[in-house]
C-alpha positions, 0 to 999 in steps of 0.5 A: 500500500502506497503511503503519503509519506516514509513511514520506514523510521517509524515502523522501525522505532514503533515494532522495536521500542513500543514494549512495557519493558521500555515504559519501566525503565523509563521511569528507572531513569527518570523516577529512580529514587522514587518508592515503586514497591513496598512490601509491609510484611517483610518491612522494607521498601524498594526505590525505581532503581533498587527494584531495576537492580533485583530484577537484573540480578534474576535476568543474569542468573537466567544468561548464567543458565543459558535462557533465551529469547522464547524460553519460558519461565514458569511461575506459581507465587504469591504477590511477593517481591519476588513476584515482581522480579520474575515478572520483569526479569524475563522480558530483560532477556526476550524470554516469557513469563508463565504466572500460574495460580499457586493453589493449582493442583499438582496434576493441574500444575503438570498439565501446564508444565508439559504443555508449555515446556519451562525451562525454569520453575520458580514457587513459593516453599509454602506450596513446595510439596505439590511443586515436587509432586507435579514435577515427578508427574510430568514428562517434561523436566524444567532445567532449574528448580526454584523455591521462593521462601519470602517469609523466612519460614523453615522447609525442607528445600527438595533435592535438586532444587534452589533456595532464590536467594542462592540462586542470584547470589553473585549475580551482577545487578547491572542491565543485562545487555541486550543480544536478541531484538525485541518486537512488539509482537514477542509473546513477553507473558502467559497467563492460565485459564480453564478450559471447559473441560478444566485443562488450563489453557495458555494465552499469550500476552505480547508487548503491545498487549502489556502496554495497552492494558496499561494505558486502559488502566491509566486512562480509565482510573485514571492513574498518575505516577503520584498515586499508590495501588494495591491488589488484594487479589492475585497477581497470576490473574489477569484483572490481578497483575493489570487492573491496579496491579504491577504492570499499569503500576510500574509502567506509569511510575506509581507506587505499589503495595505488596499484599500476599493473601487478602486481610480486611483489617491489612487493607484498611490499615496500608491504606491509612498508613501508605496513603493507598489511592486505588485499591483493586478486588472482587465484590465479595472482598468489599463486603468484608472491608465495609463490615471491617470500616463500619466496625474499627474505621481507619482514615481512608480518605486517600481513596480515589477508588475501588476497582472490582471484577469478577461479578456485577455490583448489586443496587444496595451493596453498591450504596453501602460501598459508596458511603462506607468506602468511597463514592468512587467505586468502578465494576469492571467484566473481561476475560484472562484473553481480553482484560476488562472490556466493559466498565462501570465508572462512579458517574454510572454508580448505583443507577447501572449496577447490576449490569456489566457496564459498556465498553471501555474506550478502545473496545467494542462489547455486542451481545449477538443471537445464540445458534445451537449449530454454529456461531453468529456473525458478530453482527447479528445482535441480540435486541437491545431490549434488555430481554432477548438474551444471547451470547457476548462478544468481544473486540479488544484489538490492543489487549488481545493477541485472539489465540491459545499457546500451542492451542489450534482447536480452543483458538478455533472455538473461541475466536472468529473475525477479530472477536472473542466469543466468551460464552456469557450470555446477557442482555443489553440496551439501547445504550449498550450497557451488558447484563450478565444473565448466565452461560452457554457452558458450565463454568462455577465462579468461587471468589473470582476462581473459574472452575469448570464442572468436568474436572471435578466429575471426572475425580469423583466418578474415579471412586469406586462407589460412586456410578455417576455424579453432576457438579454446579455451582450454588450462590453464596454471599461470601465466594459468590458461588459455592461447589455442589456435586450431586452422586449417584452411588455405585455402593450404598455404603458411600457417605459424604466424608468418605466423598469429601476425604476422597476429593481432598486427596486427589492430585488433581484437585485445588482446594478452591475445587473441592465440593461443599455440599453434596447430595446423593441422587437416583438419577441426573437431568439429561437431554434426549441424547442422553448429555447431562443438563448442567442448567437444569441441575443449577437451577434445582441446587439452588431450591434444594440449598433454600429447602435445606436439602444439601448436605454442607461440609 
């Protein structure tokens, strides 16, 4: 195509400089003495140029080891400092960062091993015990093995392993230099998710999609390098690690709070003492700091906001928020592949609450027919009546790279024309504000955790006293939902403990996995074609947990 003007110097300046990396150091230069993190726990602080240095000193000791651009790095921690230094120390060589959730089973942390190949492991020595039985699970073996003990703790560190500390000693703390050319479309990072039969599924990040939800983030709060964040979810989740998390954080040149596992009366107290201006959770989170301000109130006036995700805000709860909190509270919806993608400001709060909000500046969000044989186009739309319900999809053309790692059939499924296809089904109006009314599959959201039914029937069916069992979800004020099995039994002999030691054992459950009501069953909703009908077994639970006829463990 024939341009107006010689674009060469901008294409080459733009695919080789337009990184996050770029935007960090930036501020390593300009902000240098600066706070960019503080951890509270362990009572010590780092400035832009302290935090740059710990990341070179990791970044080295990957060269030592012979990592390389496209090698992949694979994490399972908590939001620790050393959280932070994985995160940015790959991309300082061309390598990929691989955040996993830390409560992964041991089979599920296989899964993700074998399929994205590591060549190192790094994990918190709190969860080294699953670390070591993923590892003799998997067939392919990570070349190094890392233990993060950030809180000092006594562990037996396993044979072959290294303690982080051992692993950078002697390492340079300068920049590493720069032997590989960076492009805008180098995959930097992959998250996890679910797939909808629970395989975690790899969705690569690249340096322009790192950037932009950045920018989205900044421009949406907004965020400006006086401020001082804190998520009080993890940082492995997408809404963790961008929404208030390090990456618009560190790349605006603000400052960010360390918060390893959420604590009401933590968060309230950081905000009082570190002058917090954004804090980032799920809804159910925000119950617990307003019963928490309401009951020992801290000065929290340094609030511009409260970002929440995961799960619309309702009318009543939202007010309280408003006025215990901050009126300024934001109710974002996305995907791990996409971000947030629909946004509700303070300005739409509480009148649109309850709904998923509009599209964010740089996306488009639609809510298109539902067809049982195949896909609709991306505009045959839904009436925007707020009563005909179909499925969203979403355009995020600067946060998406629209494919799964390693994934041709679940890319196939998921994306068609440049939108992603979610599987939420809502309704919208003509001002194209989104409600969420359900899904096209099964998945169970548990305090922002995507768990998908056939991981877990597939470990209880593998007792031998159980012939079949369903699993759904039920509502529950604190998680948002809570798990439900319904069992067939195989041996009339089977009890609900024996079913609920026997889920806790497996290898291939997370805790977060496991049921907490159960109730045995002579026979499960199927269709004519004999598929088990998850819908019609989710709107039973939910009677049968008002009428008291599930048994909760």
């Amino acid at each position: 195509m024939a341009l107006t003007y010689d674009s060469r110097m901008f294409e080459e300046t733009f695919e080789r400089e337009f990184t996050w990396l770029n935007g960090f150091m930036r501020n390593v230069r300009r902000f240098g003495c600066r706070t960019a993190m503080i951890d509270p726990a362990l009572k010590k602080q780092w400035s832009y140029d302290e935090l740059n240095r710990e990341c070179n000193k990791l970044a080295n000791a990957f060269k030592r080891d012979g990592v390389k651009k496209g090698d992949i790095v694979f994490i399972q921690l908590y939001n620790t400092p050393q959280f932070i230094f994985s995160y940015i120390a790959p991309q300082k060589i061309g390598a990929i960062v691989n955040p996993a959730n830390f409560n992964f089973s041991a089979g599920e942390t296989r899964e993700i091993i074998d399929h994205n190949k590591p060549v190192v492991y790094i994990y918190d020595s709190e969860n080294a015990s699953t670390a070591v039985k993923a590892l003799k699970m998997c067939a392919h073996k990570p070349k190094i093995a890392v233990a993060v003990n950030s809180l000092g703790k006594p562990f037996e560190l396993p044979e072959g392993h290294i303690l982080y500390e051992d692993y950078i000693k002697g390492c340079s703390d300068e920049n590493p230099p720069v032997d590989f050319e960076p492009h805008i479309y180098d995959e930097v990072a992959r998250l996890q998710t679910s797939g909808t039969t629970g395989t975690p599924k790899g969705v690569p990040l690249n340096n322009i999609n790192e950037v932009l939800s950045a920018h989205d983030v900044i421009m949406h709060f907004p965020l400006n390098p006086t401020d001082v964040t804190m998520n009080m979810t993890p940082w492995f989740h997408r809404g963790g690690i961008h929404s208030g998390g390090p990456v618009p954080t560190l790349y605006i040149g603000a400052a960010l709070v360390v918060m390893r596992t959420f604590n009401p009366k933590l968060v309230l107290s950081y905000v009082e003492r570190f002058g917090i201006s954004f804090i980032t959770g799920v809804p159910s989170i925000l119950t617990l700091l307003a019963n928490r301000q309401e009951k020992h109130p801290k000065d929290i006036s340094t609030l511009k906001g409260i970002i929440t995700m995961g799960s619309p805000l309702e009318k009543e709860a939202c007010i309280r928020y408003q006025k215990v909190l901050t009126p300024n509270i934001f109710n974002g919806y996305g995907t791990t592949e996409s971000f947030w993608n629909t946004f509700l400001r303070p300005f739409d709060l509480p009148e649109m609450s309850g709904t998923a909000g509009r599209s964010c500046t740089d996306d488009d969000v639609r809510v298109v027919k539902v067809y049982d044989d195949r896909k609709a186009e991306p505009d045959d739309l839904a009436a925007m009546d707020n009563l005909e319900e179909g499925e969203v999809i979403i355009m995020a053309p600067g946060k998406s790279t629209y494919c799964y790692a390693g994934n041709e059939e679940a890319t196939r499924d998921k994306f068609y024309k440049g939108w992603m296809y979610t599987g939420d089904i809502a309704t919208w109006d003509k001002k194209q504000f989104v409600t969420i009314a359900g899904r096209k599959d099964d998945m169970i959201i548990s305090k922002g955790e995507n768990i998908y039914p056939a991981r877990i029937e597939e470990v209880i069916n593998t007792n031998p006293k159980v012939s079949e069992c369903i699993v759904t979800g039920v509502p529950d004020s604190t998680r948002g939902e809570s798990i439900a099995a319904y069992v067939i039994k195989e041996d009339e002999s089977l009890t609900v403990e024996e079913l609920l030691d026997f889920c806790n054992a497996s290898e291939n459950l997370s805790k977060y996995q496991v049921p907490r009501y159960f109730r045995f069953v002579k026979e499960l909703p199927r269709t004519a074609t004999g598929k088990k009908q998850h819908f019609v077994i989710k709107k039973q639970a939910k009677e049968d947990l008002e009428n008291g006829l599930l048994i909760k463990k």
